[in-house]
VEXVOKE-227951 format. One record per atom (N, C-alpha, C): atom name; x, y, z. Coordinates in steps of 0.001 Angstrom, whole numbers, plus 500000, padded with zeros to 6 digits. Atoms other than C-alpha are relative to their C-alpha. Example, Ala and Ser with C-alpha at 12.3 -4.5 7.8 and 13.67 -1.06 7.14 Angstrom:
! VEXVOKE-227951
+------+--------+--------+--------+
| site |     xx |     yy |     zz |
+------+--------+--------+--------+
|    N | 500890 | 498810 | 500000 |
|   CA | 512300 | 495500 | 507800 |
|    C | 500900 | 501200 | 500000 |
|    N | 499180 | 498810 | 499940 |
|   CA | 513670 | 498940 | 507140 |
|    C | 499230 | 501090 | 500730 |
+------+--------+--------+--------+
//
This chain:
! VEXVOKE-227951
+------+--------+--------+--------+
| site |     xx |     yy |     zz |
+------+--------+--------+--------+
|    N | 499170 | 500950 | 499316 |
|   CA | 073706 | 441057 | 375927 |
|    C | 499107 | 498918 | 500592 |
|    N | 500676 | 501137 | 499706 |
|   CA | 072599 | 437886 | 376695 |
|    C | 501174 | 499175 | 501357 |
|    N | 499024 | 500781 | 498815 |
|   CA | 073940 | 435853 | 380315 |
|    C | 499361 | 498658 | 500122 |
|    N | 500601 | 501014 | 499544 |
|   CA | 074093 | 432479 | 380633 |
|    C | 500301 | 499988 | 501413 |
|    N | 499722 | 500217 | 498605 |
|   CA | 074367 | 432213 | 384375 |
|    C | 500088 | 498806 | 500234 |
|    N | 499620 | 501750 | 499972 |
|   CA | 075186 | 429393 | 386496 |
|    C | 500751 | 498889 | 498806 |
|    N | 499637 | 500838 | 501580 |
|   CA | 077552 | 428209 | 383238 |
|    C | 501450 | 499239 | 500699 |
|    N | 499210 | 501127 | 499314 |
|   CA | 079169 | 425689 | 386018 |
|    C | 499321 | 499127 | 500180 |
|    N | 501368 | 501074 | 499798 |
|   CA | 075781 | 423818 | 386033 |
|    C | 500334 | 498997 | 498234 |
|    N | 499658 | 500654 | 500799 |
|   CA | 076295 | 420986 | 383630 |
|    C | 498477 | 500599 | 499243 |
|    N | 501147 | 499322 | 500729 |
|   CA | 074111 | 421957 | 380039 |
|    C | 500706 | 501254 | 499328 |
|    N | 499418 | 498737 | 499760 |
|   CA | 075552 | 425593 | 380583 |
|    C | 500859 | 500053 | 498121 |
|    N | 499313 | 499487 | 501232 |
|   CA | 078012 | 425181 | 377209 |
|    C | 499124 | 499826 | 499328 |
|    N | 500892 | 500234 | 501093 |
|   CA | 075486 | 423691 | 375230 |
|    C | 499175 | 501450 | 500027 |
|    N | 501037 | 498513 | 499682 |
|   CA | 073250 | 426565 | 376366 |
|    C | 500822 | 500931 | 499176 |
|    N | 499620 | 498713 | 500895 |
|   CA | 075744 | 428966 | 375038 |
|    C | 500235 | 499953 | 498636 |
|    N | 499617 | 500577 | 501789 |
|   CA | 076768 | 427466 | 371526 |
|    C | 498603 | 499849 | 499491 |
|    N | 500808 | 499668 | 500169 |
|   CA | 073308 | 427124 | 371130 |
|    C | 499145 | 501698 | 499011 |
|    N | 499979 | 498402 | 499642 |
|   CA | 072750 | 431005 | 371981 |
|    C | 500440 | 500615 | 498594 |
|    N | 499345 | 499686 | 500204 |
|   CA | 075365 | 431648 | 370362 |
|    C | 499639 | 500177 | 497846 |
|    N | 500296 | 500296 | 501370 |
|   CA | 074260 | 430030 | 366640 |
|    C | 498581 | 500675 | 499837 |
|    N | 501510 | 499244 | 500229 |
|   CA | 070682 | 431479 | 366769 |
|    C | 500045 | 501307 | 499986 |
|    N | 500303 | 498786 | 499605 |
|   CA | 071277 | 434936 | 367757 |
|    C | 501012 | 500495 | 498798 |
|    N | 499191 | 499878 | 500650 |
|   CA | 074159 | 435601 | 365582 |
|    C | 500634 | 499937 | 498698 |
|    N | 499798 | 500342 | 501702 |
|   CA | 073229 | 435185 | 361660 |
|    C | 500505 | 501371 | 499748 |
|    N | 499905 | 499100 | 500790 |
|   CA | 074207 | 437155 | 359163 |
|    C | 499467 | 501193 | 499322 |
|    N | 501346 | 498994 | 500507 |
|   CA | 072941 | 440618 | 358502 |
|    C | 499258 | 500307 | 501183 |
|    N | 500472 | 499352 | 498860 |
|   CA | 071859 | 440692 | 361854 |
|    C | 501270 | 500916 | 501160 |
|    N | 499174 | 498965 | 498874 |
|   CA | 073034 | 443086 | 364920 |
|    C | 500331 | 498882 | 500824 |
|    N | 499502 | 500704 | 499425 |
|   CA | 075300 | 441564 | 366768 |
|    C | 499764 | 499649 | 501785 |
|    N | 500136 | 499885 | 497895 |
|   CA | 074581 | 440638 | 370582 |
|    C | 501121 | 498840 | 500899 |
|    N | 499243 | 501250 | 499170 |
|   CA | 076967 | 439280 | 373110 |
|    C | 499486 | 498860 | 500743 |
|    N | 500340 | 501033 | 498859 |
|   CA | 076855 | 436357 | 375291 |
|    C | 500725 | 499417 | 500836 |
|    N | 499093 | 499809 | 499324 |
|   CA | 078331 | 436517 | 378164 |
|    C | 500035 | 498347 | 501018 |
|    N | 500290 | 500854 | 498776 |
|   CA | 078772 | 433544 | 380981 |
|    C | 500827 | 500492 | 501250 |
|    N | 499931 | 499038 | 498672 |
|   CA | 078435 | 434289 | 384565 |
|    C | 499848 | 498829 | 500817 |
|    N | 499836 | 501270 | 498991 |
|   CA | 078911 | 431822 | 387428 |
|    C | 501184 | 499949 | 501222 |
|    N | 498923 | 500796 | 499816 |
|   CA | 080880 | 430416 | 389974 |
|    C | 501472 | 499683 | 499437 |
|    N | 498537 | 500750 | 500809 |
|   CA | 084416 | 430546 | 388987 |
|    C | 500178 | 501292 | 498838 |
|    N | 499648 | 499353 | 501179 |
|   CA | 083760 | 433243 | 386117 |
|    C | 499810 | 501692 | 500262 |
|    N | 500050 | 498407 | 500132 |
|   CA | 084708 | 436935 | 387013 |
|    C | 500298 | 500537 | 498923 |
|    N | 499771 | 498646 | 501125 |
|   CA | 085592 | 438138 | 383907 |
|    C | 498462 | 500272 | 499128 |
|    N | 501418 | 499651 | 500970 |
|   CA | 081858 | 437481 | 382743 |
|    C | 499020 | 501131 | 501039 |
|    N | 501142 | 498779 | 499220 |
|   CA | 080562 | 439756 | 385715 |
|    C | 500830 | 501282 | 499852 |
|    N | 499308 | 499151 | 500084 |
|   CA | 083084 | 442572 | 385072 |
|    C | 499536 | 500251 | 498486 |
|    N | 500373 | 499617 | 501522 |
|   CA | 082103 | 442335 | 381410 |
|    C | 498130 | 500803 | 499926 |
|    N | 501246 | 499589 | 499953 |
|   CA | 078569 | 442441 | 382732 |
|    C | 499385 | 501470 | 500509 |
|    N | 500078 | 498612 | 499289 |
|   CA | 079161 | 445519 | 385202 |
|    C | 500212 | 500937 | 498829 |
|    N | 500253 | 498803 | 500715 |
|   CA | 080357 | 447698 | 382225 |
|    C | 499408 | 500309 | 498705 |
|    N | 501358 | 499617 | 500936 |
|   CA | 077499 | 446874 | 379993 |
|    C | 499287 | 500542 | 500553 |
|    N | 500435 | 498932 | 499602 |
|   CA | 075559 | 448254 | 382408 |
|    C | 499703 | 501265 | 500666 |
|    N | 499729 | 498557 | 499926 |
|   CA | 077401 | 451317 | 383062 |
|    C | 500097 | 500293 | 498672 |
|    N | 499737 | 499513 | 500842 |
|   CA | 077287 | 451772 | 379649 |
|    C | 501207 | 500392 | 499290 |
|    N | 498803 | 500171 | 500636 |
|   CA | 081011 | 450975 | 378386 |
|    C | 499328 | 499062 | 499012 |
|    N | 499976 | 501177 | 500742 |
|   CA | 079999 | 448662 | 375582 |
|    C | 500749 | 500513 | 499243 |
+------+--------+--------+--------+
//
């Protein structure tokens, strides 16, 4: 799992679409990418039960 944090800081989308195209070819293992910030609880709730180990 990958966090962009602060993804209310201008940049922040680019940052993830970015992320998002590099990490994520074909044939590879898949990894999330989550955003976390200001404003975004569902990316820290996603984050809490990656690491309790719900993935």
């Amino acid at each position: 799992m990958i966090v962009v944090n602060k993804c209310d800081l201008p940049g922040a989308d680019r940052l993830e679409t970015e992320l998002r195209e590099q990490i994520n070819l074909p044939g590879a293992r898949r990894v999330s990418v989550v955003r976390a910030g200001q404003g975004e609880p569902a990316g820290w709730d996603e984050i809490c039960r990656y690491a309790m180990g719900e993935r």
